[in-house]
LOTI-603564 format. One record per residue (C-alpha): residue number from 1; residue in one letter; x, y, z. Coordinates in nm, 3 decimals, decimal comma, padded with zeros to 5 digits, always signed. Layout:
   resi   resn        xx        yy        zz
    NUM      a         X         Y         Z
...
! end
This chain:
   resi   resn        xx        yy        zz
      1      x   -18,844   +05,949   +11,769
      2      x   -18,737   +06,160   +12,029
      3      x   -18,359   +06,138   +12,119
      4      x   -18,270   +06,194   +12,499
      5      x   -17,968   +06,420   +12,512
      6      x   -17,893   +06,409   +12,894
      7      x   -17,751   +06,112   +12,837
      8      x   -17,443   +06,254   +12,596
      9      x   -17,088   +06,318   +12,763
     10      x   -17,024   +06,651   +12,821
     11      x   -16,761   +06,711   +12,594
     12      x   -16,677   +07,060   +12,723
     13      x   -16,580   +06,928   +13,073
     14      x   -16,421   +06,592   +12,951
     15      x   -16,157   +06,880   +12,737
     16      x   -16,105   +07,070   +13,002
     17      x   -16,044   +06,772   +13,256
     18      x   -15,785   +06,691   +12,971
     19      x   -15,609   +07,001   +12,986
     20      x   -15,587   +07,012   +13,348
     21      x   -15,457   +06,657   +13,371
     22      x   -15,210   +06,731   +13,068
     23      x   -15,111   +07,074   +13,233
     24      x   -15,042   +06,913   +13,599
     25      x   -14,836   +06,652   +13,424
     26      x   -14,613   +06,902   +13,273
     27      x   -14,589   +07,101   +13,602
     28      x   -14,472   +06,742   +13,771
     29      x   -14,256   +06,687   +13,490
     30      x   -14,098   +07,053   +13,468
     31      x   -14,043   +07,068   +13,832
     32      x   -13,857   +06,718   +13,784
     33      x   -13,656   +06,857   +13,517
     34      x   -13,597   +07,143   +13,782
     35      x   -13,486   +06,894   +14,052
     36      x   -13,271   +06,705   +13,828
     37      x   -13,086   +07,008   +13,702
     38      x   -13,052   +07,111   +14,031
     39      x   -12,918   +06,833   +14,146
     40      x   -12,683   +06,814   +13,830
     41      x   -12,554   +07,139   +13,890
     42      x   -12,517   +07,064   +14,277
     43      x   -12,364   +06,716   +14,183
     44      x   -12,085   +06,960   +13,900
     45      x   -12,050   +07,220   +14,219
     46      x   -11,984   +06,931   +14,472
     47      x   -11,741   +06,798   +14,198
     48      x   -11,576   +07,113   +14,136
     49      x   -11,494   +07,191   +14,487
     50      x   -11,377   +06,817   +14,587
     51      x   -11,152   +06,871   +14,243
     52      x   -11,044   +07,219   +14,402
     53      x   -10,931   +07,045   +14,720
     54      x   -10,747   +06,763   +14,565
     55      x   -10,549   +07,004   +14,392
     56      x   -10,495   +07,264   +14,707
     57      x   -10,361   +06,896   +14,840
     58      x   -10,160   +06,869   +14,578
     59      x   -10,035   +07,226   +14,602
     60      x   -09,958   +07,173   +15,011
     61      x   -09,734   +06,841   +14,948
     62      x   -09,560   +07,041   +14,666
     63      x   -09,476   +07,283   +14,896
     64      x   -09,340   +07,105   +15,173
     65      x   -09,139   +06,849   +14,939
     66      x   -08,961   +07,222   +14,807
     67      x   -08,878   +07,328   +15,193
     68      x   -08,772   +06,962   +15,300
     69      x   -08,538   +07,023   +14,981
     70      x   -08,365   +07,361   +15,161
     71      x   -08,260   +07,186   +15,540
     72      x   -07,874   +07,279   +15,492
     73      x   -07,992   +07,625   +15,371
     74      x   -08,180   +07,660   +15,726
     75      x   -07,852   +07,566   +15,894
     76      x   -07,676   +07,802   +15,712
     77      x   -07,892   +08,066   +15,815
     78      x   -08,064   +08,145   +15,537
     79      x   -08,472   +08,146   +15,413
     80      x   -08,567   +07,856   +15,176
     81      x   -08,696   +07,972   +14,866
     82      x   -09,005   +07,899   +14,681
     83      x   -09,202   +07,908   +14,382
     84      x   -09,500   +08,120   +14,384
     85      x   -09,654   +07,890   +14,104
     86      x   -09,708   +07,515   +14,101
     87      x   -09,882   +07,355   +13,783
     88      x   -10,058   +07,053   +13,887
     89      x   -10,185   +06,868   +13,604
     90      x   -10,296   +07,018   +13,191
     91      x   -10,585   +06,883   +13,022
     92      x   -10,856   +06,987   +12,796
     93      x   -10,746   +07,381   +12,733
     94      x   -10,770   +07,392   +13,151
     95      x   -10,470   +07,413   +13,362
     96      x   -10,449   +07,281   +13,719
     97      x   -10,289   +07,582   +13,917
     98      x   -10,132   +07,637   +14,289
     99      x   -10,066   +08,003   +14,347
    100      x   -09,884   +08,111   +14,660
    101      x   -10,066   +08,453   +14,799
    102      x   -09,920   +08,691   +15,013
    103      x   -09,903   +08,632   +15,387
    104      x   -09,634   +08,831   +15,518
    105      x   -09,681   +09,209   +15,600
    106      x   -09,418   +09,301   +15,333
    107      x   -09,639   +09,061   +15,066
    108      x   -09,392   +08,764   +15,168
    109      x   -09,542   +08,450   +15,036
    110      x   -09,332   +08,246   +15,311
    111      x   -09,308   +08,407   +15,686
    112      x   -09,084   +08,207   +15,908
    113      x   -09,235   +08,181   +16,231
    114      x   -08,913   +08,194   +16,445
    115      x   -08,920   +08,535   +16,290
    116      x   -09,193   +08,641   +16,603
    117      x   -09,140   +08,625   +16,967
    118      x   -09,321   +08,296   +17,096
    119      x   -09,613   +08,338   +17,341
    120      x   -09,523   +08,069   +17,554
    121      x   -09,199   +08,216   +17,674
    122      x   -09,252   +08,599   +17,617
    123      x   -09,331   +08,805   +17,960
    124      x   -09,561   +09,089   +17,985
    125      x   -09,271   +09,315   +17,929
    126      x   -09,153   +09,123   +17,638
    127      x   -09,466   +09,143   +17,459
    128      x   -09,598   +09,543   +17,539
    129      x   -09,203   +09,690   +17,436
    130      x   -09,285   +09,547   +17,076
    131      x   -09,529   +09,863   +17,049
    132      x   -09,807   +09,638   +16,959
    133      x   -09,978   +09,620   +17,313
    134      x   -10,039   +09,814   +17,606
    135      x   -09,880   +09,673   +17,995
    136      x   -10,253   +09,592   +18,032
    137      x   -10,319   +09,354   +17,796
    138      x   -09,937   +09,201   +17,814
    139      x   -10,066   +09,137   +18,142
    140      x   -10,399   +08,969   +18,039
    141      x   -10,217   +08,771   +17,771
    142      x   -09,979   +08,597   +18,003
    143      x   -10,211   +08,579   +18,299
    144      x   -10,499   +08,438   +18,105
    145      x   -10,253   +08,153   +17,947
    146      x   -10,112   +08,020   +18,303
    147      x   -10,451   +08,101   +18,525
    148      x   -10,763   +08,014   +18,255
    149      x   -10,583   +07,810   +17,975
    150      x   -10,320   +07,663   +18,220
    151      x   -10,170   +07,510   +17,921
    152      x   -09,949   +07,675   +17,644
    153      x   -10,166   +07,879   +17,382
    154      x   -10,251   +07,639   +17,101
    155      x   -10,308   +07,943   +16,814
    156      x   -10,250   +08,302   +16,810
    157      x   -10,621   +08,329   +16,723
    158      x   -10,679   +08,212   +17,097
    159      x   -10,547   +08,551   +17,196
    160      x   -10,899   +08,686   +17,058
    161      x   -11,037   +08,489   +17,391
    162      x   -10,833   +08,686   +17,615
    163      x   -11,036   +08,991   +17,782
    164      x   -10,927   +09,330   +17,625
    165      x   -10,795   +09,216   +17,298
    166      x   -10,991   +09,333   +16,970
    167      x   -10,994   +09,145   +16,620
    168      x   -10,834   +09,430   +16,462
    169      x   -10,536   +09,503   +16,750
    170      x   -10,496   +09,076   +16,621
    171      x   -10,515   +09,056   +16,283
    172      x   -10,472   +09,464   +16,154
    173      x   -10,722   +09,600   +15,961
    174      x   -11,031   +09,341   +15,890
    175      x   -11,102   +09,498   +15,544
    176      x   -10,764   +09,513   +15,422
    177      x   -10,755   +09,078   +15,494
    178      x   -10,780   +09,032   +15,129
    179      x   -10,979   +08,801   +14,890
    180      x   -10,828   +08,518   +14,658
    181      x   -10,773   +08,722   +14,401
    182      x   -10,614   +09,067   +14,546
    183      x   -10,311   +09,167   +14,578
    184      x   -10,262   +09,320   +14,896
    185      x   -10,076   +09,702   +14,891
    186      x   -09,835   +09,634   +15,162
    187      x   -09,545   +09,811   +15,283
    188      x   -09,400   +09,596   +15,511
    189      x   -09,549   +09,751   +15,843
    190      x   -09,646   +09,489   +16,103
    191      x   -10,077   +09,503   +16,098
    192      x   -10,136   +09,329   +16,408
    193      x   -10,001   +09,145   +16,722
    194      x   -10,021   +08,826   +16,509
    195      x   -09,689   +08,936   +16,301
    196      x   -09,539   +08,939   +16,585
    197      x   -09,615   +08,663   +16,784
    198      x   -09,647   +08,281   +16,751
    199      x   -09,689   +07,921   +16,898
    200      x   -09,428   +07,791   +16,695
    201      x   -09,116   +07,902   +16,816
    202      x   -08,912   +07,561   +16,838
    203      x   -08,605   +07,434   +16,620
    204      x   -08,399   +07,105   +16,702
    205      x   -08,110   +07,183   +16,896
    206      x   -07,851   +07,096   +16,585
    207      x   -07,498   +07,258   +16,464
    208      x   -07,469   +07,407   +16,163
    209      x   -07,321   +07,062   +16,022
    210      x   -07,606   +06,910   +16,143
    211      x   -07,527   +06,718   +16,459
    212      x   -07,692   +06,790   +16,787
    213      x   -07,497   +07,030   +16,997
    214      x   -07,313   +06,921   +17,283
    215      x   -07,469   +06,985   +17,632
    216      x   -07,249   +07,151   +17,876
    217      x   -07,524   +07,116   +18,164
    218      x   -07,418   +06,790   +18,294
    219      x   -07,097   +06,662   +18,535
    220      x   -06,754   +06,631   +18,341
    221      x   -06,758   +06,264   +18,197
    222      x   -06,566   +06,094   +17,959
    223      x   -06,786   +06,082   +17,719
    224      x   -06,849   +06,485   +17,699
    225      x   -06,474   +06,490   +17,682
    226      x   -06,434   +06,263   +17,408
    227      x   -06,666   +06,505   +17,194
    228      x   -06,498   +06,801   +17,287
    229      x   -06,182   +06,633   +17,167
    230      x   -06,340   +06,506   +16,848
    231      x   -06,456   +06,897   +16,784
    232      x   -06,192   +07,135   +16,881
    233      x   -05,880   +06,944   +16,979
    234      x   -05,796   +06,797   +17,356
    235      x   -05,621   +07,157   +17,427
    236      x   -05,968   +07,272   +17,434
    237      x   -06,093   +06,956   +17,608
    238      x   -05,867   +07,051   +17,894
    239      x   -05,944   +07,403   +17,918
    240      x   -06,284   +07,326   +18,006
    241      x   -06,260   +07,049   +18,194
    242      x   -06,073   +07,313   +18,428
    243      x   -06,342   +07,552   +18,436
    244      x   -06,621   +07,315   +18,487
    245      x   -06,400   +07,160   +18,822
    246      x   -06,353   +07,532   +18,951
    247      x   -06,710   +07,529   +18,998
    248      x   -06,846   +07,661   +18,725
    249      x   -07,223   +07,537   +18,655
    250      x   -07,334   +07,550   +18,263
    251      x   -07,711   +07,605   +18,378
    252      x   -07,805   +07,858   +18,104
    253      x   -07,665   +07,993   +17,765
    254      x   -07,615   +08,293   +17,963
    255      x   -07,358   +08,114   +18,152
    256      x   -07,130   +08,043   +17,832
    257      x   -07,141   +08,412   +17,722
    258      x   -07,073   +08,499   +18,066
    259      x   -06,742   +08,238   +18,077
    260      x   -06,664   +08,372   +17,669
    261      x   -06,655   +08,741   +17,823
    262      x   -06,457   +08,672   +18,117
    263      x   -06,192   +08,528   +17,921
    264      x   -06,197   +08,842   +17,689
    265      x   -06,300   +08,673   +17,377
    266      x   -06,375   +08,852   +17,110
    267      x   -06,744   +08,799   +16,925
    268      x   -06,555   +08,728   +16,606
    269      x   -06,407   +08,428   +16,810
    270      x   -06,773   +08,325   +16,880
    271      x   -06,924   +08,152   +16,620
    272      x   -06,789   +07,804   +16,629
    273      x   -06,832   +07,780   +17,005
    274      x   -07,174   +07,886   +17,041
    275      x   -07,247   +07,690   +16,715
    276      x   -07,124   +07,369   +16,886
    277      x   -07,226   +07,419   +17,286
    278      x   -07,550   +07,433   +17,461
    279      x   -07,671   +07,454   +17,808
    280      x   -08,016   +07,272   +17,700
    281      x   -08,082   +06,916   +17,792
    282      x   -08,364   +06,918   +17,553
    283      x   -08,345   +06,825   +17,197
    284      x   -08,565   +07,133   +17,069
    285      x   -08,473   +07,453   +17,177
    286      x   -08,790   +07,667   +17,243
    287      x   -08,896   +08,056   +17,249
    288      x   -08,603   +08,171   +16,994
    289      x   -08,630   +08,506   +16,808
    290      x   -08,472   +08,443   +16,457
    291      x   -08,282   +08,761   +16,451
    292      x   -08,255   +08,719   +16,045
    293      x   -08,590   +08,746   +16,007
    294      x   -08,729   +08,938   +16,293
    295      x   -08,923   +09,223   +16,248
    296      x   -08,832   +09,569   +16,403
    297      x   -09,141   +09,537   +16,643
    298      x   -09,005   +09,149   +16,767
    299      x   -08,694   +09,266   +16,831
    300      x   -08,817   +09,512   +17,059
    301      x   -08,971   +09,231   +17,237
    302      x   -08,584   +09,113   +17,390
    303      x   -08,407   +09,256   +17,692
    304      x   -08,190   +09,532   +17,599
    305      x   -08,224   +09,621   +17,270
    306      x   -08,291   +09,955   +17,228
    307      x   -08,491   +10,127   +16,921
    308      x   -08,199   +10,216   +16,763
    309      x   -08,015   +09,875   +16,739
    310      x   -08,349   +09,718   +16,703
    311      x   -08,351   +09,947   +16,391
    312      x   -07,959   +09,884   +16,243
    313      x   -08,029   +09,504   +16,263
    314      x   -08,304   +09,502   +16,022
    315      x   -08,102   +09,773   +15,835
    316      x   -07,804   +09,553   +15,785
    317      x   -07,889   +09,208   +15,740
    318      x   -07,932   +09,184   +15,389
    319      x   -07,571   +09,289   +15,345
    320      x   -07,451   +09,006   +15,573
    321      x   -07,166   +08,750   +15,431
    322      x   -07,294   +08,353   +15,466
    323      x   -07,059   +08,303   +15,739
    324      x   -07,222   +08,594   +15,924
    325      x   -07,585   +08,445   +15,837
    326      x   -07,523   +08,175   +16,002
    327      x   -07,412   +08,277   +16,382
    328      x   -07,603   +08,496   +16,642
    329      x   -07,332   +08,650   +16,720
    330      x   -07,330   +08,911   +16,370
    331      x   -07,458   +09,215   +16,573
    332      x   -07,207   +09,184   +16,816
    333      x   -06,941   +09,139   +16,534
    334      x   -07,088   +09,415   +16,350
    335      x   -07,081   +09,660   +16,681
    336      x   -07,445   +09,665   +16,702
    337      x   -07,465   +09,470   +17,052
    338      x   -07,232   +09,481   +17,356
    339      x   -07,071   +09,179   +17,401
    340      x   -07,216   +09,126   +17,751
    341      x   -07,603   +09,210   +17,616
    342      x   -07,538   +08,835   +17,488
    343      x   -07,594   +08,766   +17,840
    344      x   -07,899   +08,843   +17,851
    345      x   -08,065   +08,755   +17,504
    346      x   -07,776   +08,460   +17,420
    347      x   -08,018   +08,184   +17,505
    348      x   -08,335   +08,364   +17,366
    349      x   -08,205   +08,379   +16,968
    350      x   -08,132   +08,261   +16,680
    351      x   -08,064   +08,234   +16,279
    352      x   -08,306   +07,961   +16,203
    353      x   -08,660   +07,901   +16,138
    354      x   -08,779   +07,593   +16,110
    355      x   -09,115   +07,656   +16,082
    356      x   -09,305   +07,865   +15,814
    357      x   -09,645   +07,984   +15,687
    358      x   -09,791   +08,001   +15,338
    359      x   -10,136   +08,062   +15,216
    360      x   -10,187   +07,884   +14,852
    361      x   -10,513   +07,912   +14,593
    362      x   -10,601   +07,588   +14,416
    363      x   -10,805   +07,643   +14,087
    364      x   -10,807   +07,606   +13,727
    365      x   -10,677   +07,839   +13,436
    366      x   -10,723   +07,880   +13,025
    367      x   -10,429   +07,738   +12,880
    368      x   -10,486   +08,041   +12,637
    369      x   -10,410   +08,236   +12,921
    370      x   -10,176   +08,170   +13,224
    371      x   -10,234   +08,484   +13,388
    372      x   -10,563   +08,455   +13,393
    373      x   -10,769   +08,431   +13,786
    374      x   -10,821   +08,143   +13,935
    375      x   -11,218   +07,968   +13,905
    376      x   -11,353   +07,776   +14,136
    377      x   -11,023   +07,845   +14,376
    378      x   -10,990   +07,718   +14,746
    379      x   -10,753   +07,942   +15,016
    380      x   -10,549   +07,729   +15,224
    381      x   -10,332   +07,866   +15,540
    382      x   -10,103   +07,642   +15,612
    383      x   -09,788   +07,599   +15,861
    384      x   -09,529   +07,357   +15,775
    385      x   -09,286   +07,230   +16,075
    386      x   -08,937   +07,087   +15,942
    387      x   -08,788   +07,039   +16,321
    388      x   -08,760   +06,712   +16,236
    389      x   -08,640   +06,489   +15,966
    390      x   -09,017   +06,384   +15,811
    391      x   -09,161   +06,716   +15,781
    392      x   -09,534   +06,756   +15,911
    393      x   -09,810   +07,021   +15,889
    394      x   -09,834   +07,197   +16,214
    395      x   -10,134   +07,382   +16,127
    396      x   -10,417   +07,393   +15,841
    397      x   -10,708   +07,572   +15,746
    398      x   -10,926   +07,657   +15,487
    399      x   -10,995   +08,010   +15,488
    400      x   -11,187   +08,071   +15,076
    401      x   -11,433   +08,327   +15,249
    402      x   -11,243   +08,418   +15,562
    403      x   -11,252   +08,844   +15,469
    404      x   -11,620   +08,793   +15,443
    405      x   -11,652   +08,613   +15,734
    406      x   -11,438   +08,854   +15,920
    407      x   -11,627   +09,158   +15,797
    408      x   -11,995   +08,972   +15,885
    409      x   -11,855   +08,911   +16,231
    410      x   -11,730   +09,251   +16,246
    411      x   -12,040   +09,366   +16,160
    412      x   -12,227   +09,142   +16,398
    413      x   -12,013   +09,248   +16,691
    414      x   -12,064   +09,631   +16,614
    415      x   -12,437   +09,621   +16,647
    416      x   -12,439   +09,377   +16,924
    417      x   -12,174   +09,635   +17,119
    418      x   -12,321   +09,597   +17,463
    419      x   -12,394   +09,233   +17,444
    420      x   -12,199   +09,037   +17,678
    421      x   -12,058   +08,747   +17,485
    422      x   -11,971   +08,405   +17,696
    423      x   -11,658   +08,276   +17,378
    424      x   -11,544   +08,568   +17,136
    425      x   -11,506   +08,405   +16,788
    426      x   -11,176   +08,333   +16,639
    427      x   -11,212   +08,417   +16,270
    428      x   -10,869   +08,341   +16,154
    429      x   -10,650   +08,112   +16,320
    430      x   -10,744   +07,814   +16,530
    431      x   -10,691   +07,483   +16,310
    432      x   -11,017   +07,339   +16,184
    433      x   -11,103   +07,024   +16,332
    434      x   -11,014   +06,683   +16,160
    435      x   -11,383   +06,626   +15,987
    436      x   -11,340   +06,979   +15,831
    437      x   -10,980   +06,930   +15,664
    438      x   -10,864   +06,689   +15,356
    439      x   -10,587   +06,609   +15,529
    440      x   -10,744   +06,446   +15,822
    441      x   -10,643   +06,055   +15,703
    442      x   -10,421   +06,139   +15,418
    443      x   -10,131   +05,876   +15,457
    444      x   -09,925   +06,073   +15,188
    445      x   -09,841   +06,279   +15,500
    446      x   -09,764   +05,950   +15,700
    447      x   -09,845   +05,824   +16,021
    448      x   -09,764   +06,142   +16,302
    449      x   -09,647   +06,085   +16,650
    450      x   -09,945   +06,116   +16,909
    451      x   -09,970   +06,463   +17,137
    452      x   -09,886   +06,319   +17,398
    453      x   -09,536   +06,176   +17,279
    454      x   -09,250   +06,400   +17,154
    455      x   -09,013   +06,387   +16,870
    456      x   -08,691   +06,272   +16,923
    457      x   -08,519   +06,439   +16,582
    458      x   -08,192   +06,346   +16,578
    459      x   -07,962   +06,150   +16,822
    460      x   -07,572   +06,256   +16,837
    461      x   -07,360   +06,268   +16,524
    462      x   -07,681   +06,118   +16,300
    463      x   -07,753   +06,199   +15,947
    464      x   -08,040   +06,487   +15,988
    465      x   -08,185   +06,334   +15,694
    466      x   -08,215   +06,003   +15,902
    467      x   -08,603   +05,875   +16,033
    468      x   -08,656   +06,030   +16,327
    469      x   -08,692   +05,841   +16,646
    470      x   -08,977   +05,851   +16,951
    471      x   -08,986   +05,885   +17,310
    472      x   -09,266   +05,904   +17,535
    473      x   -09,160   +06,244   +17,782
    474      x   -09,162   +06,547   +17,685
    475      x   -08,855   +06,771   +17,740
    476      x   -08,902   +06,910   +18,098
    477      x   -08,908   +07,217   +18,253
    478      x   -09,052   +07,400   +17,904
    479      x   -09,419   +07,583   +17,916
    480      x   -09,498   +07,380   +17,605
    481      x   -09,316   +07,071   +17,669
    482      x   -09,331   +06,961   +17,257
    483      x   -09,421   +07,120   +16,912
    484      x   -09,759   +07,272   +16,892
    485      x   -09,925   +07,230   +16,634
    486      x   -10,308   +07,007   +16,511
    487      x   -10,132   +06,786   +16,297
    488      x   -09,883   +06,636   +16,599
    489      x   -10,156   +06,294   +16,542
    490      x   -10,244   +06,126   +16,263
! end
């Protein structure tokens, strides 16, 4: 019998269909394994970095609890201290660290912003005698905030918006920004207009015991003589109730220098009176140069001051007693100043900051070794604003890659030289917007006052300490009119 063999299955293509079915099975099922360790790895990353930012939260409560700690030390004159260090939490061999990084052009790890002339109040001529600037762009600075902004500058890094002004004229050197992990050579010289300027120049108008200071720009009243009495006796009370009914008008500090020099007092007599008195309705006095902390370059930035005085200030106030710290009227004591420059620059400084910025790493570290870099680390800038009894952040921002970014843009800007650009970049200073923060509905930071309302920090004779009350105006007659700052709403 004959067999018919076309009718066998072709067992060469039935393997080979096997293979190819077996072969795109394990390509489906590799690439799945691909996907899923992909998103396993995305899923540890995403992990990682939320961890990273819980702990740089951590880090920036920490921080202000230790500065909210130091408010009689910011009376007294003096700079709060900090730890560069904060250990978070220890577990498993890993240790949850906050590292405070250099932000100051010494390598300061806290810069108090009173320390820089304030851009809503500084003139042209204020700003180009700090060196930093020519006339031109002091011009362009204060013509582009009252003619285009027509509203107080809301950053430094807005300053990058106004025509003439370069990143590196800013910020310094874009290269020399540093990374989470440097440390910066520094050497104290200022880098950029940026160390020597700033929107937060405002401090609650308090005595060094803590009470608000007594306004002598109102009519003679009972009630203004009944705190002179309680103060300095009703000799005193007397005295000036005669000077105020010759005519005299308290309508400026410079008036109560003026008065103090033509009575021949002596600056050593100051301190006490110009500790207590005030020619500022307002609660928060604005635009103040901290003359403890100023740098050479800011105090070039007030009327008067020459190089050389400018120069012995800085020189000498590391030396200064407590009681010195604590008065603007040291230089004059010292024989630095003229009595009658007070005139001039009494109502434009201080010895206080109450505002200050820090820039903090969050990561992890061996416990085998706690010098060891930080993995996985986020870069926080940060201001925080004690003017008032609950302390707030004035200003945040998360700035991990920000040399990078600054040298890409750099580099973008370089080969598009030429290219007219409608809104320069800022790089490194406006806040981030609330979507792009971790702080954005944290209620450990409590409910804030709305922008349009101002703080009301302390009323007459009340514990500084005390909760702060609210009012709906805004002190008048200032360019700002209340603290700057993203984080004045919750």
């Amino acid at each position: 019998m004959r067999i018919d063999r076309t009718r066998q299955p072709p067992h060469g293509f039935a393997l080979v269909a096997v293979l190819v079915v077996m072969g795109g099975a394990l390509l489906v099922a590799t690439s799945l394994l691909f996907v899923a360790q992909a998103e396993i790895a995305g899923g540890a990353v995403a992990a990682d970095r939320a961890q990273a930012h819980a702990l740089a939260r951590s880090g920036v409560v920490a921080v202000i609890a230790r500065l909210n700690e130091q408010r009689q030390e910011i009376l007294d004159g003096r700079t709060p201290r900090i730890d560069e260090e904060f250990v978070i939490y220890e577990t498993a061999g890993r240790i949850g660290v906050v590292r405070l990084l250099a932000v100051g052009p010494g390598g300061e790890v806290l810069v108090p912003e009173a320390g820089k002339r304030d851009l809503q109040y500084a003139d042209a001529d204020a700003l180009a005698a700090t060196g930093m600037i020519d006339d031109t762009l002091a011009r362009a600075i204060v013509d582009y905030r009252r003619e285009t902004l027509n509203r107080p500058y809301q950053s430094v890094g807005e300053l990058l918006n106004v025509p003439g002004m370069e990143a590196e004229t800013l910020y310094g050197p874009i290269d020399e920004l540093g990374d989470v992990a440097d440390t910066p050579d520094t050497d104290g010289t200022v880098r950029g207009l940026s160390d020597v300027v700033t929107v937060y120049g405002f401090e609650p108008a308090l005595q060094q015991n803590g009470t608000l200071r007594i306004n002598l720009n109102i009519p003679w009243s009972d009630e203004l003589a009944e705190r002179v009495v309680e103060r300095f006796g009703s000799g005193a009370s007397e005295t000036l109730q005669g000077i105020m009914a010759s005519g005299t008008t308290f309508d400026s500090d410079a008036k109560i220098f003026e008065v103090l020099n033509f009575f021949q007092m002596q600056p050593s007599e100051w301190p006490e009176i110009i500790d207590t008195f005030t020619a500022d309705d307002s609660e928060m006095h604005y635009g103040r140069l901290d003359i403890n902390t100023a740098s050479y370059e800011a105090l070039l930035g007030l009327p008067g001051i020459e190089p050389a005085q400018a120069s012995e200030i800085v020189q000498m106030r590391d030396d200064l007693t407590d009681g010195d710290r604590a008065t603007i009227a040291w230089p004059a004591i010292h024989g630095i100043l003229e009595a009658r420059a007070y005139e001039q620059i009494g109502g434009l400084i201080t010895t206080r900051s109450w505002t200050y910025r820090l820039r903090l790493a969050a990561g992890e570290i061996s416990a085998d070794d706690a010098d060891s870099p930080l993995t996985g680390a986020v870069v926080y800038e940060i201001v925080v604003d004690l003017s008032a009894p609950r302390p707030r952040l004035a200003y945040l921002r998360e700035i991990t890659w920000l040399r990078s970014t600054a040298l890409i843009a750099a580099h973008a800007a370089v080969e598009d030289a030429g290219v007219e650009r409608a809104e320069p970049q800022d790089v490194a200073a406006d806040p981030a917007d609330p979507a792009d923060t971790p702080f954005s509905d944290d209620p450990a930071f409590g409910e804030q006052p709305r922008p349009d309302e101002a703080v009301s920090p302390f009323e007459a004779g009340a514990d500084p300490m005390a909760a702060p009350s609210q009012r709906t105006t805004a002190p008048s007659g200032k360019p700002a009119g209340r603290r700057i700052g993203r984080w004045t709403a919750g």
